[in-house]
VEXSE-167346 format. One record per residue: residue in three letters; y, x, z negated of N, C-alpha, C in turn. Coordinates in pm, whole numbers, plus 32768, in hexadecimal, padded with zeros to 4 digits. Layout:
AlaYXZYXZYXZ/...
***
This chain:
Unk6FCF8E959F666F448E719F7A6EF18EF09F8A/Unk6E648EE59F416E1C8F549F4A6DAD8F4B9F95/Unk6DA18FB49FE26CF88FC29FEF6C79902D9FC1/Unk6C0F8FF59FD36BC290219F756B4D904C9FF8/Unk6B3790C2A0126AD690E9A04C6A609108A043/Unk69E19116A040697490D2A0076928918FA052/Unk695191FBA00C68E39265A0436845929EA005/Unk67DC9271A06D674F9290A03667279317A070/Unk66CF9355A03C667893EBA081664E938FA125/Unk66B493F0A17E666293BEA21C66B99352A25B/Unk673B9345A1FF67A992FCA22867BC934DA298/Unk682E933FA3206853937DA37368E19349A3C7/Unk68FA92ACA37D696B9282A3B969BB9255A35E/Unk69D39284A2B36A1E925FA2816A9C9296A275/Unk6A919309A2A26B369358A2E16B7192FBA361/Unk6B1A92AEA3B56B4B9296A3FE6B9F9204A3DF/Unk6B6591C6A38C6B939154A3636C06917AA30C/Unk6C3791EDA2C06C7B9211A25B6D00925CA2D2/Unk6CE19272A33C6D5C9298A3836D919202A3AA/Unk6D51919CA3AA6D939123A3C36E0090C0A37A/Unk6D8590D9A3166DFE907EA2BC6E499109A257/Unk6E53915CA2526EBA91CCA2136EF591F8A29A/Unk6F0A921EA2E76F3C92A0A32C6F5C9221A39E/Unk6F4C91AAA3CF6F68915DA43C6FD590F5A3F1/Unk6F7290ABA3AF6FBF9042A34D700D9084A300/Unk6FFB90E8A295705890F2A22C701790C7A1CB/Unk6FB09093A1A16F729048A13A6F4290C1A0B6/Unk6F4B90B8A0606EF790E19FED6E5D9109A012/Unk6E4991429FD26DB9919CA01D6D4F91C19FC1/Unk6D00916A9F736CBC91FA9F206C0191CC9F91/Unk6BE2926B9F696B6E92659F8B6B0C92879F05/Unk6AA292009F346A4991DA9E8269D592419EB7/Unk698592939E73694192C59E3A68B7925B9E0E/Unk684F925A9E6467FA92129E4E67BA92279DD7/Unk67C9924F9D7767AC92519D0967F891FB9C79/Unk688791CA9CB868DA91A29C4A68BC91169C6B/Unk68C990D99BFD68C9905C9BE86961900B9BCF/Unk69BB90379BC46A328FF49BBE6A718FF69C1A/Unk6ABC8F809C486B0D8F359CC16B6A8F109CA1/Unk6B948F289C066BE58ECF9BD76C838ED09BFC/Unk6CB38F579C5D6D0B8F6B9C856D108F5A9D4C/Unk6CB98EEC9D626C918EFF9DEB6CBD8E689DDD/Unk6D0C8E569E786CFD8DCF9ECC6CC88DAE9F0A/Unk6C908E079F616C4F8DEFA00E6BC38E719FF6/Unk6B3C8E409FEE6AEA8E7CA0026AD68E89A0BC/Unk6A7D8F37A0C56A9D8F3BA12B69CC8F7FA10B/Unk69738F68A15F690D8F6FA15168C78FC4A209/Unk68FB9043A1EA6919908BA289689090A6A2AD/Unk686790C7A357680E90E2A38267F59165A388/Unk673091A4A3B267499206A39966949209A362/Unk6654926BA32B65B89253A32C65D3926DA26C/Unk65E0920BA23866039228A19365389203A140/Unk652E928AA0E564C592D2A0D9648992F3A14A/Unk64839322A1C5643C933EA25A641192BDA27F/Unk6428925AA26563D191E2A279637091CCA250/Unk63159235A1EE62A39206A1CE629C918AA1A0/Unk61ED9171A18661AE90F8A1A161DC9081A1FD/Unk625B9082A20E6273903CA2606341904BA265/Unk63808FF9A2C2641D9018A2C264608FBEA225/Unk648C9009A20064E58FC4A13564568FA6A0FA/Unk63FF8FBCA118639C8F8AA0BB638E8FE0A02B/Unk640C9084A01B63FD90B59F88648E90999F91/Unk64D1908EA0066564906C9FB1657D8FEC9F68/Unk65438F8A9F7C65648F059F5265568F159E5B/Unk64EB8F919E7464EC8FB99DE965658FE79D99/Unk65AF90439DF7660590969DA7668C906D9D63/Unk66B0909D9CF76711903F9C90677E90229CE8/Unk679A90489D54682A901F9D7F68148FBC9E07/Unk67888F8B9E1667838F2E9E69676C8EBD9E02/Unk672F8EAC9D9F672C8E549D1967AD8E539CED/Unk67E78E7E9D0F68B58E6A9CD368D88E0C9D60/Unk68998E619DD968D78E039E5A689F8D789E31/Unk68308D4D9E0B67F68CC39E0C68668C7A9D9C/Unk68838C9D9D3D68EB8C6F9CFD695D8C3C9CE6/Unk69998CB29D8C69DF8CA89D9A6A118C049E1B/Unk69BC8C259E5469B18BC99EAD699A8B1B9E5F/Unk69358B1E9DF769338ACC9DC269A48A649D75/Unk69FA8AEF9D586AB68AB39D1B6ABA8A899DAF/Unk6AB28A6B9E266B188A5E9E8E6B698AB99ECC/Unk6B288B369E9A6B838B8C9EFD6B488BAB9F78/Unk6B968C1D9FC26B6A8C12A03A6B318C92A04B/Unk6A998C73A0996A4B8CFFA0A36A428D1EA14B/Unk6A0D8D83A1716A078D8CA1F769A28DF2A1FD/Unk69318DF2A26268B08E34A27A68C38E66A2FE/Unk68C88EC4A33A68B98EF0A3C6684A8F33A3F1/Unk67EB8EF5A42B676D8F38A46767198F40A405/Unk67028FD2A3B566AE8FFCA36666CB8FAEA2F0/Unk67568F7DA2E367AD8F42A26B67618E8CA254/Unk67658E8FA2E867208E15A2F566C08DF5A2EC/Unk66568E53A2EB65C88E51A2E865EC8E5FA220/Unk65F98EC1A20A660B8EB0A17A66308E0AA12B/Unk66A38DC5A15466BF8D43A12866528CD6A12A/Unk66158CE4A1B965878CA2A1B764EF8CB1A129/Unk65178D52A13364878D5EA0D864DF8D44A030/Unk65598D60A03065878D059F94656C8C9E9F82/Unk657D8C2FA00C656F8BAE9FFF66188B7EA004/Unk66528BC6A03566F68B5EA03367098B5EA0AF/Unk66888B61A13066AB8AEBA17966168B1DA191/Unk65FF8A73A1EF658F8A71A23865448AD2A27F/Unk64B88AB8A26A64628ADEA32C643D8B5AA319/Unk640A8BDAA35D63F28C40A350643F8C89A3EE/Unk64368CFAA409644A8D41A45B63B48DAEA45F/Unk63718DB0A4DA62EC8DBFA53C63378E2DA560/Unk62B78E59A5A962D18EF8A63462EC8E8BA6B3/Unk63408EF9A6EC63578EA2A76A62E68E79A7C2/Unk63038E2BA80062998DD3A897624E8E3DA8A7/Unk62928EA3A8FD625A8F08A93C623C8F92A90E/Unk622E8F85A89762038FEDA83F62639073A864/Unk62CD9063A851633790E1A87E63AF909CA829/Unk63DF9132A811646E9146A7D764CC9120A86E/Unk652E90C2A834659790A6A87E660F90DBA868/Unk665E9147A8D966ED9158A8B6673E9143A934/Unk678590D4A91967B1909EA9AA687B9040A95A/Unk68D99026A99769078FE5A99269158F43A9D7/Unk69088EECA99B68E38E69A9DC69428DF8A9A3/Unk69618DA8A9E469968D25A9B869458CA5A957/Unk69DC8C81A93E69BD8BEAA8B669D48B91A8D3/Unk69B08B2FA89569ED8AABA8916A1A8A91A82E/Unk6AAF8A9AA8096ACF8A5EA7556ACA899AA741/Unk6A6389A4A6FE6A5488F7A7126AB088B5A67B/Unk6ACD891FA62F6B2888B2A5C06B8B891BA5AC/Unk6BE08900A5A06C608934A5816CB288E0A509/Unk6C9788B5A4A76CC0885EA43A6C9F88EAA3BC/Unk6C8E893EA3E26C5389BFA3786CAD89EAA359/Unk6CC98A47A2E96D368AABA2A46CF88B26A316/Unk6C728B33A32D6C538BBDA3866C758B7BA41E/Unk6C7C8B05A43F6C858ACFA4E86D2F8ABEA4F4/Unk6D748A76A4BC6E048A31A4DE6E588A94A53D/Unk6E158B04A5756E788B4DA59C6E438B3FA636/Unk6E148AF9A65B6DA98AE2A7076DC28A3DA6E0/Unk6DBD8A21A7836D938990A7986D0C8945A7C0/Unk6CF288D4A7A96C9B8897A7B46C5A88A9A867/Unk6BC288DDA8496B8F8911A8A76BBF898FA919/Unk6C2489CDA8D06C2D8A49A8D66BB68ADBA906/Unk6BB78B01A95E6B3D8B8BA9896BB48C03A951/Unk6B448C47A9136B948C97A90F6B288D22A943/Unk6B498D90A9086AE78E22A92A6ADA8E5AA8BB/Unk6A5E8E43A8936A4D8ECAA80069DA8F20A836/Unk69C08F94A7ED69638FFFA80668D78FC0A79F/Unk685E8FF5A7F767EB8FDAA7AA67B19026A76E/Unk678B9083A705671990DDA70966AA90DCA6A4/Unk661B90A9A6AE65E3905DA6806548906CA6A2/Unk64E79085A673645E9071A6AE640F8FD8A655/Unk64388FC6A5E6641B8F43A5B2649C8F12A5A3/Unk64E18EA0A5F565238E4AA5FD64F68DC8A63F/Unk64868DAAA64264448D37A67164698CB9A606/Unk64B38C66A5DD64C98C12A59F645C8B84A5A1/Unk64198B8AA52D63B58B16A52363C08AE2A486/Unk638E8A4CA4B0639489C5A44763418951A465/Unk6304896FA42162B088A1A42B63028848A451/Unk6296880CA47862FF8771A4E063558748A495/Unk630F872EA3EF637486D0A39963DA8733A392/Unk63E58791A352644A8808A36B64D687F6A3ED/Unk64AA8807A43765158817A4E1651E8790A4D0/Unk64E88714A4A165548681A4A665A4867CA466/Unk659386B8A3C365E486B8A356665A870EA3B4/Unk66588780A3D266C487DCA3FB671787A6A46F/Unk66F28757A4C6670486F4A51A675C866FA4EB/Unk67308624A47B673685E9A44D67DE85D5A40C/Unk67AA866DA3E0682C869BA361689A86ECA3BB/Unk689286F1A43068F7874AA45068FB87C9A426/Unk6868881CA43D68B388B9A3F668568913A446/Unk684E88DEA4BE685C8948A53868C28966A573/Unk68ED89F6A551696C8A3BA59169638A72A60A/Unk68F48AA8A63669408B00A68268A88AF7A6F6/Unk689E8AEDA75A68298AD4A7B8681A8B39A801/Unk67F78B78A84567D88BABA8B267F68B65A92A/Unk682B8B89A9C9687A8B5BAA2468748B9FAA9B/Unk688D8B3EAAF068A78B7AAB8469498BA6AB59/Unk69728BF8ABC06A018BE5ABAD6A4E8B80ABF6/Unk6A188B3CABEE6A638A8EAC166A5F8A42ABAC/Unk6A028A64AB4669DF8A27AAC1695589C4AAA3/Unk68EF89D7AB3B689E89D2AB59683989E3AAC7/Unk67EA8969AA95677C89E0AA4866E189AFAA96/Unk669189F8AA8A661B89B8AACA65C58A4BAAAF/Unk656B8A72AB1364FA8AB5AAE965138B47AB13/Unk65488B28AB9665AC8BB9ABFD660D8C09ABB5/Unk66308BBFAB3166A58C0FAAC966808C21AA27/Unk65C58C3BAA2F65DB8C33A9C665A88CC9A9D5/Unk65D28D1AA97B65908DC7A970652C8DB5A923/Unk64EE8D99A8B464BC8D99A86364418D3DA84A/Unk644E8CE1A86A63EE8C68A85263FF8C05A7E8/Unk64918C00A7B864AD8BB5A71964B18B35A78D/Unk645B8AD2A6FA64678A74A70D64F58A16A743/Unk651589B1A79A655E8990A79065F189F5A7C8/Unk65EF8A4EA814663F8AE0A81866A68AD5A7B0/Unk66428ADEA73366AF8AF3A6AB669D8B7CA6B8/Unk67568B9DA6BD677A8C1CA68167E28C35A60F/Unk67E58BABA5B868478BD2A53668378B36A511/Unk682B8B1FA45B68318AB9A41D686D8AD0A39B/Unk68938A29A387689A8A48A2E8684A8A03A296/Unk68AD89FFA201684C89AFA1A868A0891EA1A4/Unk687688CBA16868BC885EA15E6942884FA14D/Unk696B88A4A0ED69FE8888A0BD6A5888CEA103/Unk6A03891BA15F6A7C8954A1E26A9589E4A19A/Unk6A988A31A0F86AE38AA3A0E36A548B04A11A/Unk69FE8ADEA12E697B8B87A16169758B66A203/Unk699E8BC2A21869688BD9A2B668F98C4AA2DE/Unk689A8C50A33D68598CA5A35F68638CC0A402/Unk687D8D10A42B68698D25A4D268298DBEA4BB/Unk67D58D97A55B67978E2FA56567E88E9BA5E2/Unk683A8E71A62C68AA8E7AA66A69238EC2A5FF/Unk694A8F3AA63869C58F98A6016A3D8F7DA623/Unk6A988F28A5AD6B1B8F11A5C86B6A8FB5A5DB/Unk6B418FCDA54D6BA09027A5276BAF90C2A58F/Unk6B1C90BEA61D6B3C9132A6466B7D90EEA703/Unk6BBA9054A6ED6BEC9040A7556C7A8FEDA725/Unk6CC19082A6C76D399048A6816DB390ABA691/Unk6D9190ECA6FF6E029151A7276DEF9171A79E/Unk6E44915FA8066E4F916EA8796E179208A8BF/Unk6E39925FA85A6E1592ECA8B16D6E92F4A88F/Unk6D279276A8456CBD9282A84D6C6C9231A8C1/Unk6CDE91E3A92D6CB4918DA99E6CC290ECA969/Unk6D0690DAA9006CEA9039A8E86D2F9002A879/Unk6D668FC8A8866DAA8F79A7D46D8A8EE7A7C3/Unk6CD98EB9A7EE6CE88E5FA7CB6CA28E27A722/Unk6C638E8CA6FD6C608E79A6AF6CBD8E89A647/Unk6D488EA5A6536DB18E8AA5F46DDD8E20A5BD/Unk6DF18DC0A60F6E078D3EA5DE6DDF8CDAA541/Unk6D7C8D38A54A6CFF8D15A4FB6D148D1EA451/Unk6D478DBCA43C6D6D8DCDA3E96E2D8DDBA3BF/Unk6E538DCFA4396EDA8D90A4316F1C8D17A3E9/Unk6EAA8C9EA43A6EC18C3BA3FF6E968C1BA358/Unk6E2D8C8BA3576DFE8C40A2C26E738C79A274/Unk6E9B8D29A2796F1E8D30A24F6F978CE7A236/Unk6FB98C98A2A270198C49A29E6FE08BDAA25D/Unk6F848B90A25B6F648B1FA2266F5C8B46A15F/Unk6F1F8BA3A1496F188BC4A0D66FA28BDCA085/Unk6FFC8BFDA0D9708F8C35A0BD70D78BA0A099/Unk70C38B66A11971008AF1A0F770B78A5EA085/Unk70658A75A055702A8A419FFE705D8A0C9F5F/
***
């Protein structure tokens, strides 16, 4: 199984995601070149955080252009499986392969804090490796991660099951006291319908090795490993 790493000008965490699944997992590794358009040797898009073009005009608002995020839409479209982290996620939004937008935070400040989740579905190729209502600890770092959607929007997502990942007390608490950001709903990770795109603005991949303080975000990409393997 391959992965396909997704690097733009102003990337900053796609080494970090590439020590995960190469150098932790063992997995196949290439890192894409935001300029190429072919995937055709990729399984697992990986869409890393990070300020890709500086953020101008707004967060993915020039990456969602570039030929190798138009290969990611494609790709995702066969059913494969994509994954957005933070900046990655804000990018998936302005493609359109998932809902809602991502805002500046509540309080008009960059957030860098580690905080707890709530994993509310675990039926995922990216969840099966956590249980149902599971907290776990990922790292935040983020000044627009405010997650927003029209009413009709957050019923559909509601609706459909493809809120992953919430914001939490660490009891698993969600309410107003746990949300950092101000996302609606303390969404901090969704998908698209068919379950293969995920977006969280929450960093698996830098709470996936213990001497970094945390492995809970391993699971994450463990399981999709294993699930993909066994397929």
């Amino acid at each position: 199984m391959k992965f396909g790493i997704i690097v733009f000008p102003g990337a900053n965490c796609d080494r970090d995601v590439a020590y995960v699944t190469r150098d932790i997992l063992g997995q196949p590794t290439r890192m894409v070149w935001h300029e190429e358009g072919d995937l055709g040797d990729i399984d697992v898009v990986v869409v890393p955080g990070g300020f890709s073009y500086g953020d101008y005009l707004r967060c993915g608002a020039i990456a969602r252009f570039s030929p190798a995020m138009q290969a990611t839409v494609e790709h995702a479209q066969a059913g494969k499986p994509v994954l957005g982290i933070c900046n990655g996620f804000q990018i998936l939004t302005e493609v359109g392969l998932l809902p809602g937008a991502l805002m500046r935070n509540r309080d008009m400040r960059f957030i860098c804090d580690r905080l707890p989740l709530r994993v509310e579905r675990t039926n995922l190729l990216w969840t099966n490796g956590y249980t149902p209502g599971q907290v776990i600890t990922l790292p935040i770092a983020h000044g627009e991660g405010c997650y927003y959607a029209d009413e009709a929007t957050l019923a559909e997502l509601e609706a459909n099951d493809q809120i992953v990942f919430r914001y939490s007390g660490p009891e698993g608490a969600v309410d107003a006291a746990h949300n950092p950001n101000g996302s609606l709903g303390n969404i901090a990770g969704i998908c698209n319908r068919q379950g293969n795109v995920l977006g969280l603005m929450p960093h698996p991949e830098r709470a996936s090795d213990a001497v970094l303080g945390g492995v809970d975000g391993l699971p994450l990409f463990q399981g999709l490993v294993q699930a993909l393997v066994a397929a």
